[in-house]
N, C-alpha and C positions, 0 to 999 in steps of 0.2 A: 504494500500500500504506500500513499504518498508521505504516509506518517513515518515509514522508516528510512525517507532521506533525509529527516531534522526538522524543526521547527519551523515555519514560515519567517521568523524571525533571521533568516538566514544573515549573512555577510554578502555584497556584490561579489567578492570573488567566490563564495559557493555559489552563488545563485548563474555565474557565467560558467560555473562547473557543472552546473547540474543541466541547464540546455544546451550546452555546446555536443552531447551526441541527440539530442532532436534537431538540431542543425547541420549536425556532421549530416545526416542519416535524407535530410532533405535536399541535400545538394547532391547527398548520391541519388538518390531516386531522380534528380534531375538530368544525369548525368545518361542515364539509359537512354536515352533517345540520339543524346548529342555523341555516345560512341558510336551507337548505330551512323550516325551523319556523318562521323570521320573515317570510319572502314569503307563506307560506301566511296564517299567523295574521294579518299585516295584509291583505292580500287575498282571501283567502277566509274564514277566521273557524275557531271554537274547533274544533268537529268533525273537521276533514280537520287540524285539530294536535295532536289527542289519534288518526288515523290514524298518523301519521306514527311516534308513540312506540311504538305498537303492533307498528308494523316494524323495528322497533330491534332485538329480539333476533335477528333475522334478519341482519342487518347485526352483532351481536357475535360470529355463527359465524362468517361470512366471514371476518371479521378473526383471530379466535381460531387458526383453520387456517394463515391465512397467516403471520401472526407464529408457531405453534409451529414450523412446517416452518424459518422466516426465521429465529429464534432459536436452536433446536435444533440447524441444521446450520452456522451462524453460527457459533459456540462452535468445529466441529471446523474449519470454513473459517481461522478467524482461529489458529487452533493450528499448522493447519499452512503457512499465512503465517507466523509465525512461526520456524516450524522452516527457514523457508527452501525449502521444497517446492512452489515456486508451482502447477506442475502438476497434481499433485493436488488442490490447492486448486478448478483451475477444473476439474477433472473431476467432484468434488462440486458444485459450485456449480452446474454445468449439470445433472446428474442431481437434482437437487430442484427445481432451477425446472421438468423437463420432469414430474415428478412431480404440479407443484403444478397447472400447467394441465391433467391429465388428470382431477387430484380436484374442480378447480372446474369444468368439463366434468359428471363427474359429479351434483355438487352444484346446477348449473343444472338438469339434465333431471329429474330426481326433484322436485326443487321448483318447477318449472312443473308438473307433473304432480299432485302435490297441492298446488297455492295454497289454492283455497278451505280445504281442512279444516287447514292449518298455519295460517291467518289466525285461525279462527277458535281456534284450542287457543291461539295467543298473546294473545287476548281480544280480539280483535273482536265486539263484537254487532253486531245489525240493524243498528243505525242507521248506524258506523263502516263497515260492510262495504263499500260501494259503493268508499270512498274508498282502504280498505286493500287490496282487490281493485287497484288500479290504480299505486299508489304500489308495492306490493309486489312485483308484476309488472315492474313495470319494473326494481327492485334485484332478484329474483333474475338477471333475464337479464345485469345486466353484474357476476356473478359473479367470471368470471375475471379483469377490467381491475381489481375490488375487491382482488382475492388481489396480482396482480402488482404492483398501487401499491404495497402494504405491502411486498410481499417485496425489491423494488429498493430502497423509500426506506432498508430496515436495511442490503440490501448494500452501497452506496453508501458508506454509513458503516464500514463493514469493508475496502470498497476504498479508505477515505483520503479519501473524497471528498464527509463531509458537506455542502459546500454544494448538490451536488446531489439529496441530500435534501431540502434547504429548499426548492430551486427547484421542484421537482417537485410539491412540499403547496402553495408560492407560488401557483405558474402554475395549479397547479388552485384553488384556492380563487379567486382570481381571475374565472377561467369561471364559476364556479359560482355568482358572486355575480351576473357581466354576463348569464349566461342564463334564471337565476332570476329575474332583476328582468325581463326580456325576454318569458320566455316566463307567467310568471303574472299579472305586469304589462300591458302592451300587449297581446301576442298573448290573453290570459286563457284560457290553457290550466289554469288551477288547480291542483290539485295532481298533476297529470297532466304539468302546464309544469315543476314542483320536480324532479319525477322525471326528466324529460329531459334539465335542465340539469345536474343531478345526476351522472347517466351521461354526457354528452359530457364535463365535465371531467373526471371520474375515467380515462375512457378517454385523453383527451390527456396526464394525467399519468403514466401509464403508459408509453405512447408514447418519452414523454423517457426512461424509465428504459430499456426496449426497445434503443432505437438506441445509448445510451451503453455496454451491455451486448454490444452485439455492434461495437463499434470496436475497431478497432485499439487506441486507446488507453488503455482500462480494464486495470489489470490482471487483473480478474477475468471478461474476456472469454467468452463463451459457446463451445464449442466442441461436437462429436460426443459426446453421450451414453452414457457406458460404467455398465453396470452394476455398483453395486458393494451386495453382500451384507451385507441387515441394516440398510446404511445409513438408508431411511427408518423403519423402527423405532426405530433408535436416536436420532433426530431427534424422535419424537414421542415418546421416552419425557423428551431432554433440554429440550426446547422445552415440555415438558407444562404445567409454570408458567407460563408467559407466555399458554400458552393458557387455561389458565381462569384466572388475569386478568386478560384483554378475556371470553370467556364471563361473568365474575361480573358485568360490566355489564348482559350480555342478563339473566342470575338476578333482578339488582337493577331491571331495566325490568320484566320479567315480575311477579315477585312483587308492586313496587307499584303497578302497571295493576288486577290482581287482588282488592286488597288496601283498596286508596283506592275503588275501584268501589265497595264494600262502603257507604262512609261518605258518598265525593261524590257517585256516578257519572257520569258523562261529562267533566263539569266539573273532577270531580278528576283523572282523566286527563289534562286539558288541562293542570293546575295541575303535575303530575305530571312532563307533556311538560320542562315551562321549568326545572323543580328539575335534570333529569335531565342537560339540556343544558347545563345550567353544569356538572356534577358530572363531563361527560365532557371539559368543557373544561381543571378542575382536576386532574383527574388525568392529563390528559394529560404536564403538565410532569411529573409523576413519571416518566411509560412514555418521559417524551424524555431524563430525565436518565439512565433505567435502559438506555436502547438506548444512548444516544451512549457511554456509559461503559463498558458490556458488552464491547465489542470490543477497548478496551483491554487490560481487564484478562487476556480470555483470548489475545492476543496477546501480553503478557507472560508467562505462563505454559507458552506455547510456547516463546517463547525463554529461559527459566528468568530471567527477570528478578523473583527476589521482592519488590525492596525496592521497584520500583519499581509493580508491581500492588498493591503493600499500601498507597502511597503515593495511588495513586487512586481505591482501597476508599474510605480514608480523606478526599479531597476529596469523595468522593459525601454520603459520611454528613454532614457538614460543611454540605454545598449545602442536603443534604434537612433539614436543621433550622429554617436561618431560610427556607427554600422554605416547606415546610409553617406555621410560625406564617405568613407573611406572608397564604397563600393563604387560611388561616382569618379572618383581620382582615377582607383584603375579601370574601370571600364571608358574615362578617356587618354589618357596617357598607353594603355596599353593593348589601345584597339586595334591596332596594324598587325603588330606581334600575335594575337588569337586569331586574327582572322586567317593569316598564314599558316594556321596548324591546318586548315581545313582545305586550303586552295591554294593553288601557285599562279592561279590563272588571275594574267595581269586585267581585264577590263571586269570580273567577276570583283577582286579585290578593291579596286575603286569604287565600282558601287556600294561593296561591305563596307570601307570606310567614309566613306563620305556618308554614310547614312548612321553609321557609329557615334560621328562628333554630333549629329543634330539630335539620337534618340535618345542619350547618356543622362541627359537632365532628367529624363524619367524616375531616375534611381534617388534622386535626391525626396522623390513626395510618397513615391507609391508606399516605402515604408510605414507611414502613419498611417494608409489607407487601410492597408493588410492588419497591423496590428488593430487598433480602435475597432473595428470590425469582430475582431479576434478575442476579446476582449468584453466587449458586449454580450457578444454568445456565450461567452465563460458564465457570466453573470446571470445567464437567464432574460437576456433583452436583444430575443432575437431581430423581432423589426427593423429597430431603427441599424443592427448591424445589418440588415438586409435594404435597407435604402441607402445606404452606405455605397455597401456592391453594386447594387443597381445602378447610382450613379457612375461609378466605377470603372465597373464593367461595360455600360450599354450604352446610358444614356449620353455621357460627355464625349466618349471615347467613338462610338460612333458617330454622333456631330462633327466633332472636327474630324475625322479623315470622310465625312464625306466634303466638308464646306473649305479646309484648310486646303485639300490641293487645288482646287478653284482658283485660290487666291496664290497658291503659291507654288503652284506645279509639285514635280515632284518633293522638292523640301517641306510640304504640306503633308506627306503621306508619312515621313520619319516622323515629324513634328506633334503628329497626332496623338500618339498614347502622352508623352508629356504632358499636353496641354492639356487632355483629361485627368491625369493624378493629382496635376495641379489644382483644377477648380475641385475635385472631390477632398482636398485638405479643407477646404472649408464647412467642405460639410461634417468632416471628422471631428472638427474643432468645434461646430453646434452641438454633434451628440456627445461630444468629451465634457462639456461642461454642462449641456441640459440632461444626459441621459446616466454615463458613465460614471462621474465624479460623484452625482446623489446617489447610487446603488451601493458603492463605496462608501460610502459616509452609512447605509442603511441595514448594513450587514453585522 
């Protein structure tokens, strides 16, 4: 439980000890897609790497789902930890995981069923087809091992047992690197080998969270299934923020696939792929600071500990300050240098830079977005962290890349996510002090 890592009353430097493997563990789960993009792009070439980005949004439902059900029911699991109610705790905890594998069940057979015409609505053309066809095909089918990685790595962290989160993003990213290089490499399975290696590790990291789940030793041990009324409603109404979220990544893959088509085509896709892939590696440290710290705070508010939940509000916001400048420094100073891990190819690389320096300011606001969201939902106020997202996600960030490259050509289409995380600070800053700070003071 979260009671045998210490007191809420912790020190910042345990408190930057004890999320830094919810952080390590989300930037390896980021990192799955973006190996896949660098075996492909050095061994097969641009084309099957502007596929791979094309299937991205498809890969931000999956996640979306999982983290809302993981997050949403997370909040009432860690409550009533808290309260000392362990049982109930694993009666929830088990009735949403069996939930989740019925919706990813779901969510597999329909979208095998229309591959082709969701391929092509996330933009695939002629030319892309062959490869997103195959790539794609393979991530719907391991759907459910997608949903269960996420939902164990957050529970893990609710049972007290971050390292097992880290281990679990470890060990798979590990595979994914040895099968990737194996199966596109040597065996030159192409982008068909990414997709494979892809899915075994994901499925093994799963596994680990599986078996730890139904020991003995967890305390949030899986047990007989009881239904309980409302509950997943209420999980998707409080997980709703965290869900779109991860969905505003697929918004932000979709809209500039669509968007850069327009100005590069193909090529900007690819250029598009590399920007994207750092951008999910950057925010990940945000979604790892907002997980590892989430748990605390609404298991302190089950056990009415306020000073002590306000105390690691407070660390978070602290972390996400010099986090965020740091993260902006190097993703601009060192955006030439990553982009060259991926490509040699010189008009491929210009377009990744020059859309680098103009996207980089993003990094300086989304952090507050993702947290404050994050944060709310811990609390029990799922809403306004879901008008948050909303903004976030749809409403800003769609506006401007549709209205900004009007005005400014191509530099309109980079410009866009920025300019939405920017006007959404302000909305974080209304619910931070009308919504967030009073819940804090009420605990």
């Amino acid at each position: 439980m979260i009671q045998s890592t210490g007191t809420l009353h912790m020190s910042y430097p345990r408190f930057l000890q004890y999320i830094l493997p919810s952080i390590l563990s989300m930037m390896a789960l980021s990192f799955f897609t973006t190996v896949d993009g660098f075996f492909v792009s050095r061994f097969v070439g641009p084309d099957p790497l502007a596929a791979i980005n094309i299937v991205i949004p498809f890969c931000c439902l999956v996640y979306a789902i999982a983290l809302m059900l993981a997050t949403g029911a997370g909040a009432y699991v860690s409550i009533k930890m808290g309260e000392g109610d362990l049982t109930e705790a694993r009666h929830l905890f088990s009735y949403i995981l069996t939930l989740l594998c019925l919706i990813g069940a779901v969510v597999t057979a329909v979208s095998l069923i229309l591959l082709k015409p969701i391929m092509i609505f996330l933009g695939s053309t002629e030319m892309l087809l062959p490869y997103t066809m195959v790539y794609g095909g393979v991530t719907v089918a391991i759907t459910v091992p997608m949903m269960m990685k996420l939902f164990f790595e957050f529970f893990a962290r609710v049972d007290g047992n971050p390292k097992l989160s880290f281990w679990m993003s470890a060990v798979g990213l590990a595979l994914n690197v040895i099968f990737d290089y194996l199966l596109v490499g040597p065996c030159q399975l192409g982008i068909l080998g990414a997709a494979l290696g892809t899915g075994i590790s994901i499925a093994a990291s799963a596994l680990m969270g599986l078996i730890h789940f139904f020991s003995p030793k967890a305390q949030l041990r899986f047990c007989r299934p009881q239904r309980r009324s409302g509950f997943l409603l209420r999980s998707c109404v409080n997980g709703s923020s965290q869900f779109l979220t991860e969905i505003s990544t697929g918004v932000v893959t979709y809209l500039f696939n669509i968007q850069i088509l327009k100005f590069r085509g193909e090529l900007g896709i690819s250029a598009v792929t590399i920007i994207t892939f750092m951008y999910y590696f950057y925010i990940s440290v945000y979604m790892g600071l907002s997980s590892g710290a989430s748990p605390l705070v609404s298991y302190g508010a089950g056990a009415g500990d306020r000073e002590g939940s306000r105390r690691i509000t407070r660390f978070c916001y602290v972390s996400l300050a010099w986090m965020s400048l740091l993260i902006f420094l190097i993703s601009l100073i060192c955006g030439h240098a990553v982009n060259r891990i991926f490509s040699d190819d010189a008009a491929l690389l210009a377009i990744a830079d020059h859309g680098n320096r103009l996207f980089s300011s993003c990094y300086l606001f989304a952090g507050v977005n993702v947290l404050t969201a994050a944060l709310l939902t811990a609390l029990d106020r799922g809403k306004p962290a879901a008008a948050i997202s909303t903004l976030r996600c749809l409403i800003f960030p769609s506006a401007a890349m549709m209205l900004l490259p009007l005005a400014l050509g191509e530099a309109g289409v980079w410009l866009a996510i920025p300019a939405g995380e920017l006007f959404t600070v302000a909305a974080s800053a209304y619910f931070y002090f009308r919504t967030l700070s009073p819940a804090l003071q009420a605990i």
